[in-house]
N, C-alpha and C positions, 0 to 999 in steps of 0.2 A: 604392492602398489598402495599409498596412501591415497583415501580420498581427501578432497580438499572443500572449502566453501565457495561461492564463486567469488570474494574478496582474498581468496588464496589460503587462506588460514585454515590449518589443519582439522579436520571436520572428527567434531568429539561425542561421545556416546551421551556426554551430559546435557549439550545444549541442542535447543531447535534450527533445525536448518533453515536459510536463508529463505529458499523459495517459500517455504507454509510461513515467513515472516511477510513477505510478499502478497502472499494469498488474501491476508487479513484485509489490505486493503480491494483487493480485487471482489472480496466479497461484500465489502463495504458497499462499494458504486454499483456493482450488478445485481445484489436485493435490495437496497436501503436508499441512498443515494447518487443517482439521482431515481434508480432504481433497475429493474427488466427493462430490455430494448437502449439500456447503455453500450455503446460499442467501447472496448478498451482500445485505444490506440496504441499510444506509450506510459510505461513506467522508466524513471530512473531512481534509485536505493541506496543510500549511500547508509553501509551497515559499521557502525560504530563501535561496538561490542555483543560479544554473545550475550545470547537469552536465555536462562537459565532453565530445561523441560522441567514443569510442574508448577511453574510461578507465572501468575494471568499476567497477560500483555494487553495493553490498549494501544489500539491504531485508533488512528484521526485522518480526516480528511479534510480538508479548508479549504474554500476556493476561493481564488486569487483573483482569477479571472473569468468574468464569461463573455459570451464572444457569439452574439444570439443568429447573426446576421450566416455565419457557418454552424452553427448550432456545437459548437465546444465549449467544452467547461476544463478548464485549469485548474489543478487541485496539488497543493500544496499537502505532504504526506508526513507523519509519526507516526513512533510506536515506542512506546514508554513500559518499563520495568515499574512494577509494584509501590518503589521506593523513590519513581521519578527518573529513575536514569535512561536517557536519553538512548536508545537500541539502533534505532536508524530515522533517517529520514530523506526526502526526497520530492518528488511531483510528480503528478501524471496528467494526461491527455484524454480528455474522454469523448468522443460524438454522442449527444442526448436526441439527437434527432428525433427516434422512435420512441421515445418514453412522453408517456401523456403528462403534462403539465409542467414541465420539464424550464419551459420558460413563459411561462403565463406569468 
């Protein structure tokens, strides 16, 4: 039985798997931004090409929208190869409710 990525494509010894591509941003918004007391709602990930293991990635977060009145914040998601290339992107859904200063 082959394992697979969850974009389907044959899962390789050389590159990082999707979810720890994923993770990056999850640990973005639940240490950093908006920070602790982030609740994750939703991610969507549209994964573009593998990422080569051993070669640093940057994820990014942007938000798009916020929306203080339900306390969510809209975040616009990358994550860029060394060289600029494009690995994935996507958005998520975050509740900031519990995070101090979160909309001051």
């Amino acid at each position: 039985m082959a394992l697979h990525t969850v974009s389907g494509a044959p899962l390789s010894g050389d590159t990082v798997p999707e979810a720890l591509i994923n993770s990056l941003f999850s640990c973005l918004l639940g240490v950093d931004l908006p920070g602790q007391g982030t609740n994750y709602l939703k991610q969507e990930t549209e994964f573009l090409q593998a990422a080569p293991i051993g070669e640093p990635l940057t994820a990014r977060v942007e938000i798009t929208r916020l929306r203080p009145e339900k306390h969510l914040v809209d975040l616009a998601t990358t994550c860029h190869s060394p060289c600029g290339a494009l690995i994935a992107r996507g958005r998520a859904l975050v509740l900031a409710r519990d995070v101090a200063g979160a909309f001051a």
